[in-house]
C-alpha positions in Angstrom: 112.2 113.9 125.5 115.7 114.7 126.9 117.6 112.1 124.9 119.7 115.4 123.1 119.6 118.8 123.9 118.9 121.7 120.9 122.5 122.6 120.9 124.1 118.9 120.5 121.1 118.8 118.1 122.6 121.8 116.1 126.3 120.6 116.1 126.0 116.6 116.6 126.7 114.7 113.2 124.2 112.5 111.7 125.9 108.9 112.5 125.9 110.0 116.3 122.7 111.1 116.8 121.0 108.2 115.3 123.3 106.4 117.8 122.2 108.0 120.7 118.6 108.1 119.7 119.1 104.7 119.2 119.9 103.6 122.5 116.5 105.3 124.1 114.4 103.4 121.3 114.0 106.4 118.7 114.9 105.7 114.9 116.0 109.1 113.4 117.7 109.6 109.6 118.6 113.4 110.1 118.2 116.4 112.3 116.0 117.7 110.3 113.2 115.2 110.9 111.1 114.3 113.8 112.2 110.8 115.2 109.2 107.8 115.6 109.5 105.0 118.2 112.0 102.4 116.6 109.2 99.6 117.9 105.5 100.4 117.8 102.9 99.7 119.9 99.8 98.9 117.5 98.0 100.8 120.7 99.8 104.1 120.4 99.8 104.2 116.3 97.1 107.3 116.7 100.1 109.4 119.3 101.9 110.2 116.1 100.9 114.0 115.7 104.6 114.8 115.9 105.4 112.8 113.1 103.3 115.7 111.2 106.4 118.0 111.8 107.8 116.5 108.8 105.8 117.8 106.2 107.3 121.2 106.6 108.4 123.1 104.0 110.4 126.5 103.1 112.0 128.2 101.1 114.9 130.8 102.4 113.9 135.1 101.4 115.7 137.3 100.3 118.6 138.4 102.7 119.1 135.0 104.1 123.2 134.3 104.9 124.3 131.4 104.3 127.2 130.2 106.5 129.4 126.9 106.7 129.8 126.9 110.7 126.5 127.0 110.3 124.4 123.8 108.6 121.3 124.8 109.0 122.0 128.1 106.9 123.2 126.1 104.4 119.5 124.5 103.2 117.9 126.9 101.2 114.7 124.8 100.5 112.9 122.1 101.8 110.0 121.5 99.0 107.1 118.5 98.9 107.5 116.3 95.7 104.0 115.6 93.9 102.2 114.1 91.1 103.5 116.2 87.6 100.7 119.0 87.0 100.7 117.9 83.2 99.7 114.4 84.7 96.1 115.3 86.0 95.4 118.0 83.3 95.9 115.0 81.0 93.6 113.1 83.3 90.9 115.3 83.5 90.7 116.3 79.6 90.2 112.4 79.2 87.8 112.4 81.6 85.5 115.1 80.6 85.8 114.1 77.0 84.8 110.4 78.4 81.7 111.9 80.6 80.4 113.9 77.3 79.7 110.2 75.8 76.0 109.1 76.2 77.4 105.5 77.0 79.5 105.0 79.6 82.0 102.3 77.6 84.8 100.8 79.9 87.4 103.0 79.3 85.8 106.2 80.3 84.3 104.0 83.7 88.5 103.3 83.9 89.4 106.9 83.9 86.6 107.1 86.4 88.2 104.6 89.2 92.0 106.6 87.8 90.6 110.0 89.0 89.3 108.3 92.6 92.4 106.7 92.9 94.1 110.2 92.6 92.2 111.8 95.2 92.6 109.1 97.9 96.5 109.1 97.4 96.2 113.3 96.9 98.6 115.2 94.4 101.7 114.9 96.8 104.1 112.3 97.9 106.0 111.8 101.2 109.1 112.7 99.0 111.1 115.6 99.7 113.7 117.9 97.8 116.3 120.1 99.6 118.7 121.8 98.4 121.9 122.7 100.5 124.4 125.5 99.0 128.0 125.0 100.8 129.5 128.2 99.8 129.5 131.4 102.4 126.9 134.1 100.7 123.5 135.7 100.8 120.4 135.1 98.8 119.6 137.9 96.9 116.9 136.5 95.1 114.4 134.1 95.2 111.3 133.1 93.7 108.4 134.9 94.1 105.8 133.4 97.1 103.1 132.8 95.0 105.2 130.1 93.2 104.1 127.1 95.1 104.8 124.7 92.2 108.4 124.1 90.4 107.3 121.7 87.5 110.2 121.5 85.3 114.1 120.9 85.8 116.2 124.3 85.5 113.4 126.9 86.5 115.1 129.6 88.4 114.8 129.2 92.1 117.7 131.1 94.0 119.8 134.0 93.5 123.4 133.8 95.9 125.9 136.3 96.0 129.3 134.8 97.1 130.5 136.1 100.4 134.3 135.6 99.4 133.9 136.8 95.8 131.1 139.6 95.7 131.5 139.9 92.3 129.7 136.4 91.5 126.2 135.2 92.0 125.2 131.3 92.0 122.1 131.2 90.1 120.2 127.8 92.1 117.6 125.9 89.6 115.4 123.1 90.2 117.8 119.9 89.5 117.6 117.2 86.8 116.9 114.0 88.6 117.8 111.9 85.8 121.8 111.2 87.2 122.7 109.4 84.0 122.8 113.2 82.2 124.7 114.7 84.9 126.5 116.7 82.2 123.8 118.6 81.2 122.9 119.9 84.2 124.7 121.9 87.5 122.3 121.1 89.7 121.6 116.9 90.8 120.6 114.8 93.5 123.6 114.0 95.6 121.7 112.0 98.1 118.4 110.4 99.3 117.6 108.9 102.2 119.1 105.8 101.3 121.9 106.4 100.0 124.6 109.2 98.9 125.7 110.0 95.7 129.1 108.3 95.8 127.7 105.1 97.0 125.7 105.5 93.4 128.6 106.4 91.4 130.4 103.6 92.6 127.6 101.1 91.9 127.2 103.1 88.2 130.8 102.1 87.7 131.5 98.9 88.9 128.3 98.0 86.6 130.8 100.1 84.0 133.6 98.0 84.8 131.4 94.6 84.6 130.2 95.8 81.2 133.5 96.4 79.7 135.2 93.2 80.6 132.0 91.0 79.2 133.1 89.0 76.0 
């Protein structure tokens, strides 16, 4: 509490405020996320209802401007990453088809401890997809509200008219995340958490490079 103020928090860069949280024993990896205690106290693991803050999502409505003084406005999503609906259809068909057996044989008892370990770890992930546009524009579309899953790469998402040149509109889809076929697709992670996507370009082609001058 105190360590930064909500306007150094708007405008400070990344690097320097993990610095500065740093030095008052907060680990931070963006201003978009609540910080945790760099060292914790086994006896304080249950203060962490902050830490709950992090599971928010959005997505921007219609009418949202999108301006590059401004960061913030420039993430048009923040969405939860979860288990593939196709995934636990598949499961539960094998189940039920397993459960109309008289015998109980191992492999339907397996799909039984599958489906429990499903529920304990739930359908999502602590993973998160956000999608920054770093033109100047407006959203003038967006997905309807009562699409709360996005299941397949390229499914519509966004709508952005181009402040400079009204004349074009950005259509935003749900990226590949397969970086080997960036090709094929507009949209692609450019960073994680870890690491940014030149840092993974530059790995791809020094492995390139290595490949190449093999005998």
């Amino acid at each position: 509490g105190g360590c930064v103020t909500k306007e150094q928090l708007r405008t400070m860069t990344t690097q320097g405020l993990k610095e500065k949280m740093a030095k008052h024993g907060w680990r931070v990896t963006s201003h978009l996320v609540a910080p945790e205690v760099e060292k914790v106290n086994p006896s304080s693991l249950g203060d962490r209802e902050h830490l709950a803050q992090n599971l928010h999502t959005f997505m921007r409505p219609v009418g949202h401007i999108i301006k590059n003084s401004d960061r913030d406005s420039r993430l048009l999503c923040r969405m939860q990453m979860g288990l593939p609906l196709h995934a636990l259809e598949d499961l539960r068909d094998r189940l039920s088809t397993a459960l109309e057996l008289e015998v109980m044989d191992e492999a339907g008892k397996a799909l039984l401890d599958e489906e429990k370990r499903f529920k304990t770890a739930g359908t999502s992930t602590v993973n998160f997809l956000v999608i920054k546009f770093k033109f100047n524009g407006m959203v003038i579309w967006t997905a309807p509200e009562d699409n709360a899953y996005f299941g397949r790469p390229g499914t519509p998402m966004f709508a952005v008219r181009l402040a400079d040149h009204p004349d074009v509109v950005v259509p935003v889809f749900l990226p590949s995340f397969d970086i080997r076929r960036k090709a094929e697709t507009v949209w692609y992670p450019v960073k994680t958490l870890r690491d940014r996507f030149s840092t993974l370009l530059q790995r791809i082609q020094h492995q390139t490079e290595g490949d190449t001058k093999r005998p």
